[in-house]
mmCIF file of the N, C-alpha and C atoms, coordinates in Angstrom:
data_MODEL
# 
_entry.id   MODEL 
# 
loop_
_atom_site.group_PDB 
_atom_site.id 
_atom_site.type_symbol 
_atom_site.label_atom_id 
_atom_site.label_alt_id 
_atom_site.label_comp_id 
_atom_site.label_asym_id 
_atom_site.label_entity_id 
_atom_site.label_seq_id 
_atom_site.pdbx_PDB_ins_code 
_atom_site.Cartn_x 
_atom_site.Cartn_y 
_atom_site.Cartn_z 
_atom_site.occupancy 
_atom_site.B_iso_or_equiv 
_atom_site.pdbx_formal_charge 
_atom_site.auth_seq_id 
_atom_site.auth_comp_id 
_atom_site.auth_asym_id 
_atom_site.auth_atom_id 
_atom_site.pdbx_PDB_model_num 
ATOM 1   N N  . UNK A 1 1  ? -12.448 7.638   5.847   1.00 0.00 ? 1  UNK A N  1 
ATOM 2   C CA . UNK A 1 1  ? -13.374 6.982   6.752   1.00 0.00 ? 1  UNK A CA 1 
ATOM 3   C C  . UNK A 1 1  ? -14.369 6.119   5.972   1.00 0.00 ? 1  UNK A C  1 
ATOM 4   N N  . UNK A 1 2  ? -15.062 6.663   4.922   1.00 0.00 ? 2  UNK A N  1 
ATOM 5   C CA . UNK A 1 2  ? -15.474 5.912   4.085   1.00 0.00 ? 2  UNK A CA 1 
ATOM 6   C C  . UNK A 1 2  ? -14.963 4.312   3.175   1.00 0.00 ? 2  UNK A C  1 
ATOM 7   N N  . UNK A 1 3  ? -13.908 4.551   2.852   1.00 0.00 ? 3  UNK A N  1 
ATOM 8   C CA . UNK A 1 3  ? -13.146 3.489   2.622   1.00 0.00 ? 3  UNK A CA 1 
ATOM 9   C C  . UNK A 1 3  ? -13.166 2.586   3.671   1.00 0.00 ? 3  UNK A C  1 
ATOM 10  N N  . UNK A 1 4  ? -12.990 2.835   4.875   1.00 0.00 ? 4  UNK A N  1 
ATOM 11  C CA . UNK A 1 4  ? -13.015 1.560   6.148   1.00 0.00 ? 4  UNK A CA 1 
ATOM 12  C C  . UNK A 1 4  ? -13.498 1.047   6.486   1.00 0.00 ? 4  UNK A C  1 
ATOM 13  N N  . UNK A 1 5  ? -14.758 2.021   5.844   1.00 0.00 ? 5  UNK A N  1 
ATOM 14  C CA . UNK A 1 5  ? -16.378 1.402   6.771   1.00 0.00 ? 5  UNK A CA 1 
ATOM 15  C C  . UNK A 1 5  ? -16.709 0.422   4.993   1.00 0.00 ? 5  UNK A C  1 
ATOM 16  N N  . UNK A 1 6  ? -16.444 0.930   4.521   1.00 0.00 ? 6  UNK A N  1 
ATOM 17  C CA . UNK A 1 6  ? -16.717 0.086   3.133   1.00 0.00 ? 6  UNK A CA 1 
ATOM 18  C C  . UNK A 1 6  ? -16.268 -1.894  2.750   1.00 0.00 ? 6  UNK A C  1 
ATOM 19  N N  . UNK A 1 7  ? -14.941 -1.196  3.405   1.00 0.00 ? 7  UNK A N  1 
ATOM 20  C CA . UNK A 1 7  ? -14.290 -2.567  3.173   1.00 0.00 ? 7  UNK A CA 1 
ATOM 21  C C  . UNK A 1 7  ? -13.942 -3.349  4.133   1.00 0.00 ? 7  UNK A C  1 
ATOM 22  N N  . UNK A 1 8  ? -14.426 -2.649  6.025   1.00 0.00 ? 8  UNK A N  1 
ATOM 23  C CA . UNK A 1 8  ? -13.728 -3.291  6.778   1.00 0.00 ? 8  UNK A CA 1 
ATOM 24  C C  . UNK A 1 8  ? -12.481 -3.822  7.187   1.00 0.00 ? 8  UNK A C  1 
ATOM 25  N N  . UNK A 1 9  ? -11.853 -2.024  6.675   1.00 0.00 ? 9  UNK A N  1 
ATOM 26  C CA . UNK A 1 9  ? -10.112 -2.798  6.702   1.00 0.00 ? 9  UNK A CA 1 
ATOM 27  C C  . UNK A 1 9  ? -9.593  -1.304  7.052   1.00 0.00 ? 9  UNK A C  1 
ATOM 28  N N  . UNK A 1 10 ? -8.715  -1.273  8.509   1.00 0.00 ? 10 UNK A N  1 
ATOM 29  C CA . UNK A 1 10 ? -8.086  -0.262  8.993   1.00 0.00 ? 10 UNK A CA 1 
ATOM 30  C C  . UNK A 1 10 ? -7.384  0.836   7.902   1.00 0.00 ? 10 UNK A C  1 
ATOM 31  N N  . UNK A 1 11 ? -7.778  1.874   7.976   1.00 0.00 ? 11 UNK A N  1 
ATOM 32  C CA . UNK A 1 11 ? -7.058  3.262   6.927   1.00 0.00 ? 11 UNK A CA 1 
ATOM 33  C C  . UNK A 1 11 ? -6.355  4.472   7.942   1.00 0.00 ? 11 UNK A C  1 
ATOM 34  N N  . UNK A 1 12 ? -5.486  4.952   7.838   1.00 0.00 ? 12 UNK A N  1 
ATOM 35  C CA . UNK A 1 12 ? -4.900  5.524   8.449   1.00 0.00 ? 12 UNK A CA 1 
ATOM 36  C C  . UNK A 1 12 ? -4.044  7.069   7.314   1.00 0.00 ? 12 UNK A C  1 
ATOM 37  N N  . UNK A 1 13 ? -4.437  8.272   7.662   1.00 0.00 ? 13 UNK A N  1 
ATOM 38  C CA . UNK A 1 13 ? -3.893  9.030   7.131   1.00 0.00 ? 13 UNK A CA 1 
ATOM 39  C C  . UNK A 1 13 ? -2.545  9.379   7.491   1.00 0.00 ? 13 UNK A C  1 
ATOM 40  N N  . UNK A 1 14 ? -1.919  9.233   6.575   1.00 0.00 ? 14 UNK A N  1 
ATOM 41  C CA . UNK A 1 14 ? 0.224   9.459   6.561   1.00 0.00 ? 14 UNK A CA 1 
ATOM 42  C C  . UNK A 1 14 ? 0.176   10.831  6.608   1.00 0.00 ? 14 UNK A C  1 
ATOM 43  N N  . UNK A 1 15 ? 0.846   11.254  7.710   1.00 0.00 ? 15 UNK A N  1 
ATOM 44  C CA . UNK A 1 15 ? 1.725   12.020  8.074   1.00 0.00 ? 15 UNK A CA 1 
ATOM 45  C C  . UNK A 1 15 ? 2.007   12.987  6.432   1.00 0.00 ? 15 UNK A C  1 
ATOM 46  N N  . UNK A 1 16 ? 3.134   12.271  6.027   1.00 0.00 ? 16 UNK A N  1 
ATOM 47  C CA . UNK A 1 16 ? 3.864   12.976  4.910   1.00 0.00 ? 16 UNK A CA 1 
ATOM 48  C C  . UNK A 1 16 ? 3.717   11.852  3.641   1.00 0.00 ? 16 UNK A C  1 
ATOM 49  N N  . UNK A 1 17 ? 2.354   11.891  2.596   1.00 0.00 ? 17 UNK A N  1 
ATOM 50  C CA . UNK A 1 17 ? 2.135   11.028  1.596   1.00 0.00 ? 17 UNK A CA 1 
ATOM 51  C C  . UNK A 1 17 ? 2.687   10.816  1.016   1.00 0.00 ? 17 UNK A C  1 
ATOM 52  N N  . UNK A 1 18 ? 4.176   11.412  0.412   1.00 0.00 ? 18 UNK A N  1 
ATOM 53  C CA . UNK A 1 18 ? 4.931   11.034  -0.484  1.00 0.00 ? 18 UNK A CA 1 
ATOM 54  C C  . UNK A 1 18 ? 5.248   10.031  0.153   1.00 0.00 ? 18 UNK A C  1 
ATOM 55  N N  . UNK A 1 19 ? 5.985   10.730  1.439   1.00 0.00 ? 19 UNK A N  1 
ATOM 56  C CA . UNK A 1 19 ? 6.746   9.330   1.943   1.00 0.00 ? 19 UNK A CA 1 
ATOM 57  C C  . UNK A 1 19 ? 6.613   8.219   2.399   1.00 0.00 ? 19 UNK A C  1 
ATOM 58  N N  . UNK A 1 20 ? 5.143   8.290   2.307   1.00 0.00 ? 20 UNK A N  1 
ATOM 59  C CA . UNK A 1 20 ? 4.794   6.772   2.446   1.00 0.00 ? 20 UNK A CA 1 
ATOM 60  C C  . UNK A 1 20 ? 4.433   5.833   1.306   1.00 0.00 ? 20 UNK A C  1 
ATOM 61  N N  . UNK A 1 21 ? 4.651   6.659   0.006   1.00 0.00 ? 21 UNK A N  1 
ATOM 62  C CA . UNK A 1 21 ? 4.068   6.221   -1.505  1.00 0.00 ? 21 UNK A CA 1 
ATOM 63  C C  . UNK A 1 21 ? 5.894   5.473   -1.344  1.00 0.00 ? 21 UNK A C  1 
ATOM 64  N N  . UNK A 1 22 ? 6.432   6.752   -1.505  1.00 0.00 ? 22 UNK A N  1 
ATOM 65  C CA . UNK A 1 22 ? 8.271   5.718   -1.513  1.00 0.00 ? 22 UNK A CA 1 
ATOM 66  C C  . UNK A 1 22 ? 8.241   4.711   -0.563  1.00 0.00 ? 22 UNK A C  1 
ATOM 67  N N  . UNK A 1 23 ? 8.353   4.497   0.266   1.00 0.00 ? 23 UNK A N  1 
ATOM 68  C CA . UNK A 1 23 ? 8.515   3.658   1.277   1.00 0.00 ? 23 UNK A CA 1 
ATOM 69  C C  . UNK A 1 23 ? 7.467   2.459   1.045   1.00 0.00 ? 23 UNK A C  1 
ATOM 70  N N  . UNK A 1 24 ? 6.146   2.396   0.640   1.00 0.00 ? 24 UNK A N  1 
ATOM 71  C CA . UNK A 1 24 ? 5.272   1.621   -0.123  1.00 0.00 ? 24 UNK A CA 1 
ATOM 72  C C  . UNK A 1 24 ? 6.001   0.678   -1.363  1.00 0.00 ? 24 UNK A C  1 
ATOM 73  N N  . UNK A 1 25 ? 6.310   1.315   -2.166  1.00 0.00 ? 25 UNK A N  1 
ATOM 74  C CA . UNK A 1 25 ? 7.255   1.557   -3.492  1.00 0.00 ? 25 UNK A CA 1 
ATOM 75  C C  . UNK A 1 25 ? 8.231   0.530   -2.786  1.00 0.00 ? 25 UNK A C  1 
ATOM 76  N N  . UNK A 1 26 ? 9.225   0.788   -2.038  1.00 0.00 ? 26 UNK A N  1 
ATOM 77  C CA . UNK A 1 26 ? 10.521  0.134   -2.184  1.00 0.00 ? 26 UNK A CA 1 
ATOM 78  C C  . UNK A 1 26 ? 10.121  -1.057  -1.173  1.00 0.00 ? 26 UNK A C  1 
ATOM 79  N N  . UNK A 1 27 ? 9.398   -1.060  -0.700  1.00 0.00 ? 27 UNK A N  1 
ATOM 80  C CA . UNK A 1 27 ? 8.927   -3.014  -0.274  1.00 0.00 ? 27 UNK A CA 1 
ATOM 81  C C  . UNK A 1 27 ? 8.718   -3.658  -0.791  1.00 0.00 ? 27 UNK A C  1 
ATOM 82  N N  . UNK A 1 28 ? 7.583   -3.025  -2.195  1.00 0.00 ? 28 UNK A N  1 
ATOM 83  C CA . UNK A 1 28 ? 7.327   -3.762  -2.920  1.00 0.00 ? 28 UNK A CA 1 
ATOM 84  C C  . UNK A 1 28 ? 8.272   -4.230  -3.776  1.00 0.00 ? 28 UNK A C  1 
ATOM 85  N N  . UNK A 1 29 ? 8.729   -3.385  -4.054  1.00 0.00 ? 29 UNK A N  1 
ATOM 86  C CA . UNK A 1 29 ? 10.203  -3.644  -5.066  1.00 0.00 ? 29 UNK A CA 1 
ATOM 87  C C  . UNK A 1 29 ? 11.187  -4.993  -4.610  1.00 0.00 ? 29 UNK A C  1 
ATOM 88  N N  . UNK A 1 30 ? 11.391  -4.977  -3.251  1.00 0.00 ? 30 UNK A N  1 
ATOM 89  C CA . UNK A 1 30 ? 11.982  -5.649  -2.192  1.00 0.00 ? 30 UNK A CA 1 
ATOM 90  C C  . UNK A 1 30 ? 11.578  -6.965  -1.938  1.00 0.00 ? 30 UNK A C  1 
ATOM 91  N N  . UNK A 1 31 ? 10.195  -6.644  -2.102  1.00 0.00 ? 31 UNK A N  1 
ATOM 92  C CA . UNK A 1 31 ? 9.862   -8.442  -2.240  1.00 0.00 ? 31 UNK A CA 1 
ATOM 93  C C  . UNK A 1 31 ? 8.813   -8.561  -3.167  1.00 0.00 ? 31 UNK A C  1 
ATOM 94  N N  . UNK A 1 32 ? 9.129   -8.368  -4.757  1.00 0.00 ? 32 UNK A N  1 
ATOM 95  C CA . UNK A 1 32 ? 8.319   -8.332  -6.186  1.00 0.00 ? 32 UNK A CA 1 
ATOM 96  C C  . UNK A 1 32 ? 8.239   -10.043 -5.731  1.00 0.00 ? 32 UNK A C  1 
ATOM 97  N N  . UNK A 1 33 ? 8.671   -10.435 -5.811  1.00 0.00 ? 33 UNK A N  1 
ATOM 98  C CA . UNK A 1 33 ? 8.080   -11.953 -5.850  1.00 0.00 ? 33 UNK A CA 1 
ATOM 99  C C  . UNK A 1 33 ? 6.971   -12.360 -4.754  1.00 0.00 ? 33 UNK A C  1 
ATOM 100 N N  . UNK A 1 34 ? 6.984   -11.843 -4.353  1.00 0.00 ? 34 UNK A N  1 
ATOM 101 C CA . UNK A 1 34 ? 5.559   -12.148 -3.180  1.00 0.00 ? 34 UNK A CA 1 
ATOM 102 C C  . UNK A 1 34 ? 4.683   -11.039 -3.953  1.00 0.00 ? 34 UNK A C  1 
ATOM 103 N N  . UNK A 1 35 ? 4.521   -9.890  -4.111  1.00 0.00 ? 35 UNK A N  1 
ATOM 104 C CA . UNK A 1 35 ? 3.512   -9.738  -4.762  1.00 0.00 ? 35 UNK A CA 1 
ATOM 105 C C  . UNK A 1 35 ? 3.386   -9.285  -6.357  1.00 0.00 ? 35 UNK A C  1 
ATOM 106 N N  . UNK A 1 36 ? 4.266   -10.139 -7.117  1.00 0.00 ? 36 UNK A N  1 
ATOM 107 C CA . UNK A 1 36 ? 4.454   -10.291 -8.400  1.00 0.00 ? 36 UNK A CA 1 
ATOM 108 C C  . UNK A 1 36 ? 2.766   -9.884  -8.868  1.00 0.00 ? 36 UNK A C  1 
ATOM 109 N N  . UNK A 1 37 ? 2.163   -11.137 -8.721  1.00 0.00 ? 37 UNK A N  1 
ATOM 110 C CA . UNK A 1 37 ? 0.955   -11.534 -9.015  1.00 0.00 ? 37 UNK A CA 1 
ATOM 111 C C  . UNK A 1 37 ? -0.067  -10.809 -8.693  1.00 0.00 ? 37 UNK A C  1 
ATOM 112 N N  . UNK A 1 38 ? -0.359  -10.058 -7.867  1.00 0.00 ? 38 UNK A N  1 
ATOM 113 C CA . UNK A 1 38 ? -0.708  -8.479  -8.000  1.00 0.00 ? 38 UNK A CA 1 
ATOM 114 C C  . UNK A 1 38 ? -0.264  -7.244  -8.300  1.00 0.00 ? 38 UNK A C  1 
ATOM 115 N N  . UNK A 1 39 ? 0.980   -6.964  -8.456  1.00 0.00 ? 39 UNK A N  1 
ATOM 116 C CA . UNK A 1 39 ? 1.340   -6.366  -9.203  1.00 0.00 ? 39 UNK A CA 1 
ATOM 117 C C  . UNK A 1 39 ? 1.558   -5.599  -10.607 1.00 0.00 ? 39 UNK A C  1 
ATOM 118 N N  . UNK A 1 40 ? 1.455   -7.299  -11.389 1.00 0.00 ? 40 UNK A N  1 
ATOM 119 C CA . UNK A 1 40 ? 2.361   -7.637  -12.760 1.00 0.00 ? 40 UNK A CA 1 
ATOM 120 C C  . UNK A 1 40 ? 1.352   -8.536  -13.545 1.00 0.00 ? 40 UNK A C  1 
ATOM 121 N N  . UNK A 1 41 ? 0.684   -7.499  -14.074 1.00 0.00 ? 41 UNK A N  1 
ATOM 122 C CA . UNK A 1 41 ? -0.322  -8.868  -15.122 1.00 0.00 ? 41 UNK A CA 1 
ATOM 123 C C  . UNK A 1 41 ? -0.535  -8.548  -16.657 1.00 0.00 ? 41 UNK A C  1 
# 
């Protein structure tokens, strides 16, 4: 809650955290070129 009110940007607690760290994980992976540049420095 803190985080949201901080930054003004929707936070939502996952269900099951791993699986949203994998599932996080393999988008990014999926489209490294869109966020290369935050990613990869």
């Amino acid at each position: 809650r803190r985080l949201s009110q901080k930054t003004d940007l929707p936070v939502y607690i996952a269900e099951d955290p791993l699986r949203a760290v994998v599932r996080g994980t393999g988008i990014a992976l999926k489209n490294l070129e869109r966020y290369k540049s935050i990613l990869i420095k």
